[in-house]
N, C-alpha and C positions, 0 to 999 in steps of 0.2 A: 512966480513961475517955477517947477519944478525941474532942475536940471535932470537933461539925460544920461541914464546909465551907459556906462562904459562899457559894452559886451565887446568880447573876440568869439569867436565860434571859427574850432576849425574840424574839417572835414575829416576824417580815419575812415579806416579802408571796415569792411563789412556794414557798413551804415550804421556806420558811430559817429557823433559830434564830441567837442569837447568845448564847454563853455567856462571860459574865461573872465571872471568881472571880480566886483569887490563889494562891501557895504560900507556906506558911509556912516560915520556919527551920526549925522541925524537919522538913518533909515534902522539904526539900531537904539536909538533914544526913543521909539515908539513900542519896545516890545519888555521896555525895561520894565514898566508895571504888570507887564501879562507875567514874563517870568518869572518877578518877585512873588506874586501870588499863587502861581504856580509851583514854586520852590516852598513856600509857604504853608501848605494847604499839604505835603508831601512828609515834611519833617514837624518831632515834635522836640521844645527845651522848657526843661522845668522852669515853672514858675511865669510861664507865655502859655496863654490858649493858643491852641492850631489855629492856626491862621492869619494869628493876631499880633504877629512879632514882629518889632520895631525892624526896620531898614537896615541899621547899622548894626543889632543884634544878629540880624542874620547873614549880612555881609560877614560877620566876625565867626559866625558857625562855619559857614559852605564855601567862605572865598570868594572875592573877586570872582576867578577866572569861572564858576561854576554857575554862578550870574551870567557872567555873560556869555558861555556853551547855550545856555539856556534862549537867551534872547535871539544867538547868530541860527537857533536850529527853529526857532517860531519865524525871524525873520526871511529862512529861505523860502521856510513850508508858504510863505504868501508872494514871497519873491519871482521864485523859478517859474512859475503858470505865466507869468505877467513877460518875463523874460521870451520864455515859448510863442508868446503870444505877439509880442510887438518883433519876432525875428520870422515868426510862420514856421515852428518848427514840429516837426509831426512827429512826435514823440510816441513812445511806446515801452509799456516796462516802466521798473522803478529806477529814478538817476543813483548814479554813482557818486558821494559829495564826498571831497576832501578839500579841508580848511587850509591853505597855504600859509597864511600868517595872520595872525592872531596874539594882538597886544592890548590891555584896556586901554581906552582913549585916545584907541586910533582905527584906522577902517580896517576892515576884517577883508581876506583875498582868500579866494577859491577857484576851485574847479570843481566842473558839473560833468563827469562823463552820462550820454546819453543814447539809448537808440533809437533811430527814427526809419520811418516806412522806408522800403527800398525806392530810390529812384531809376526806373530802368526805362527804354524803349522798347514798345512792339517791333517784332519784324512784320512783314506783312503775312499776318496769319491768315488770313480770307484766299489768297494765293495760295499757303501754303497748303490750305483744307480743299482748295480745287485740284491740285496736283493730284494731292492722294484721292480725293472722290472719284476720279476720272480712273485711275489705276482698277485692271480688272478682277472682280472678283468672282468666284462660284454663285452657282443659283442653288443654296440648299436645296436639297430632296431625302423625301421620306421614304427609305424602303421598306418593303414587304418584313423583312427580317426585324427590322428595329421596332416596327409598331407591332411586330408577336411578342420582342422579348420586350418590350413596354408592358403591352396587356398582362403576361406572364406574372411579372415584378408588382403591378397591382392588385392579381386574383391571389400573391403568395401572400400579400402583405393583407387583405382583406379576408383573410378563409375564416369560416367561421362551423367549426371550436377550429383553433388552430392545434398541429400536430403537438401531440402528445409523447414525450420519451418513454419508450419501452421499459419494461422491468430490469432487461439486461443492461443497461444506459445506452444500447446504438442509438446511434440517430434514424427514426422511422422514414421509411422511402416516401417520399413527397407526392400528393398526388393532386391534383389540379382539376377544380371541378368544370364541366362544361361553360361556356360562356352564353349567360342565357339576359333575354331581356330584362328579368324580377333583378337578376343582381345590379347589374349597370344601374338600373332605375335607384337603386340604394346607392352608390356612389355620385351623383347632382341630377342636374338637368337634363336626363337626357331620355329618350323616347322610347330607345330599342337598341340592341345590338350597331347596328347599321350605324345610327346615326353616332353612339358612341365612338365607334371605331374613325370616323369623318372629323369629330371634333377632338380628340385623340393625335389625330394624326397633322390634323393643324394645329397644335400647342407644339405639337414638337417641332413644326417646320418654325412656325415661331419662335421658337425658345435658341434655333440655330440661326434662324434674323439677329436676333439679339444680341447675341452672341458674337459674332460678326460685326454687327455694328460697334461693340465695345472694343473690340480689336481695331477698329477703323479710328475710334476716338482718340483711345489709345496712342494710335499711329500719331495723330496727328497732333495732341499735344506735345510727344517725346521730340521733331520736329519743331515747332514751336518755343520749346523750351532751349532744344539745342543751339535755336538763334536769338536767344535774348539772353542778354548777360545781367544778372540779378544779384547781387550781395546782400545774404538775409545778416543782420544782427545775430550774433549769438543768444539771446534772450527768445527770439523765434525759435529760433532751433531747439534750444533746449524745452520749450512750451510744448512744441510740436512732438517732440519725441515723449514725453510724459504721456501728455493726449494717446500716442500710440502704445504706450507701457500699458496704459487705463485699462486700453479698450481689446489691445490683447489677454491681456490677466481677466476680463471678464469674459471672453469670448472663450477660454481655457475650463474657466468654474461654470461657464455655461454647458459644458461638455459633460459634467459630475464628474472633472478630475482635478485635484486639491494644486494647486498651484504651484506651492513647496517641492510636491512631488515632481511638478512636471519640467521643475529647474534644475532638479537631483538628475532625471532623464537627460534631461541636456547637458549636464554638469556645467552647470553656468551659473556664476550669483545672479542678481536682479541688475547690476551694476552692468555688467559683460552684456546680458539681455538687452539693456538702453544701446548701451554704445554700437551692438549691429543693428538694432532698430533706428539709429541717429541718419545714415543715409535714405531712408525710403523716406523718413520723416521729416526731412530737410526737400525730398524734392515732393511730396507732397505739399510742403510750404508753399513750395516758389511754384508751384498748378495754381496754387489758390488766388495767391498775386500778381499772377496774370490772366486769371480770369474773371479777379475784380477789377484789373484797368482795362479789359475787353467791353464789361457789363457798363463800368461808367462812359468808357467809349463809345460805344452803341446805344446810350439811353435804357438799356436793356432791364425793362419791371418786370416782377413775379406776378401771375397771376393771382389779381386779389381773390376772387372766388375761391380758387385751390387752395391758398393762403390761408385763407380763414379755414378751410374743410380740414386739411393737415393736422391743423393748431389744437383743432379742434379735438381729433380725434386722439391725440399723442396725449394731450391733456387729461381725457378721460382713460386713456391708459395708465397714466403715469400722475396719478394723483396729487405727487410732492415735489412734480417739476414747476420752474417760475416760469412764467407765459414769456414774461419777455426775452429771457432766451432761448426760448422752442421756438418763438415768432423768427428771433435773427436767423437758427439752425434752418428752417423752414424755408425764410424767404432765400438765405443762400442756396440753397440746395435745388429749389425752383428756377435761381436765376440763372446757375451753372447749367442746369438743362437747357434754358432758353441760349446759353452758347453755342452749345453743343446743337444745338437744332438749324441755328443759323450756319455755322461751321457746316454742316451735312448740307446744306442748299447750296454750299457755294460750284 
């Protein structure tokens, strides 16, 4: 029967663990032929094929203690999952391992710093998302003036030839052509004037729904988050704020402005750049982490149809992305609406 290992596991503040144990003789007499072959198959001594060098040959080359670094670092690599695994630890990130002591022909003692998922409490967000629904808010309206300077900003941006610079270099006076059926009809679906101006003016009361409703989301995650106390790891944090480094720097070269450039503008390295991106990107985190213990709390599925439709589509955009993580990006992104949709009913 194989005796149980000796764990301590203690608790550190931002959801760290520290796992305290040791390896025995015998649990390191199992990795002594991996390592020898391993050390083997690495180094070469004349007058020995690689690979093929006697035991005591190469103990006399590399040393004891290099043999067994060898064995104590294959030994974790199968150790620490099994340790994770009989204590239920939700690990995340690569561990931190320092060897404590380390003598041959005795057990080897360590420490495993680790991080693992936050453990926090919901407040009662379904409350909290009644409070604020209830609170009043304006009924967007479209006025007269907004759907001219709408149409206006359309017929500028569609004129066809567009204006021409004079010889002198002024800028030529603008002139706007009538608003006539044949053009509308060249900008989508639509009949005639009339009816353009109708569906026109409903995108925008829409577009001011929306808009509103994201202020209302908004509201009531900042709310939500103000009453759950959540300690990310530093290993999120730093994850998260990269992720937002990424996808600022492309959303920048998405502009046609060279990125180097646009750090000389701000006079800021890339470093300085992280470290004020590090708060948005830290409570981005902790949104996330509590709207996947909402989602698992409520049962809460992505709609498979939509699911596959997404996957689908993102796929044939993005030719050189891996399905399966367009599928997780997908289905999160699905599930987070289905919060947010439930939150708005309450």
């Amino acid at each position: 029967m194989t005796e149980k290992r000796t764990v301590e596991i203690k608790n550190l503040d931002n959801s760290m663990v520290e796992i305290t144990s040791a390896l025995s003789i015998q649990d390191l007499e199992k990795y002594e032929a991996g390592a020898l072959k391993k050390i083997n198959d690495e180094i070469s001594i004349d007058g020995f094929r690689k690979g093929y060098i006697p035991k005591n040959i190469l103990v006399k080359k590399v040393g004891e203690m290099t043999i067994l670094n060898q064995m104590v670092e294959m030994a974790l690599t199968n150790i620490y999952p099994l340790i994770v695994l009989e204590n239920k630890l939700e690990v995340i990130g690569q561990p931190q391992v320092t060897i404590t002591k380390i003598t041959p022909h005795e057990p080897v003692e360590f420490k495993i710093l680790s991080a693992i998922l936050p453990q926090f409490e919901l407040p009662d967000y379904k409350d909290i998302a009644k409070k604020i629904n209830t609170e009043k808010t304006t009924t967007p309206e479209v006025t007269e003036k907004e759907l001219s300077e709408t149409i206006m900003q359309i017929q500028k941006i569609n004129q066809t030839p567009p204006p021409q610079p004079r010889e002198d270099k002024t800028t030529p006076q603008e002139t706007i052509g009538e608003l006539t059926d044949e053009f509308v009809k060249t900008l989508g679906d639509f009949k005639d004037v009339a009816d353009f101006r109708t569906k026109l003016k409903e995108n925008i009361k829409r577009d001011k729904e929306n808009k509103i409703q994201e202020v209302k989301r908004v509201k009531i995650m900042e709310k939500i988050l103000a009453e759950t106390n959540i300690k990310l790891p530093p290993v999120i944090i730093e994850n998260e704020t990269e992720r937002l480094f990424t996808q600022t720097k492309a959303d920048i070269t998405k502009m046609g402005l060279q990125f180097d450039k646009y750090l000389e503008h701000l006079k800021k390295t890339e470093e300085e750049l992280k470290k004020e991106l590090q708060p948005d990107a830290e409570k981005r985190a902790k949104i996330q982490f509590v709207l996947d213990k909402i989602i698992r709390k409520e049962n809460i599925k992505a709609n498979q149809a939509e699911l596959e439709k997404n996957v689908k589509q993102i796929l044939e955009q993005y030719k050189d992305a891996k399905e399966e993580q367009v599928r997780s990006y997908v289905e999160m992104v699905l599930s987070n609406q289905e919060v947010f949709s439930l939150l708005e009913k309450q």
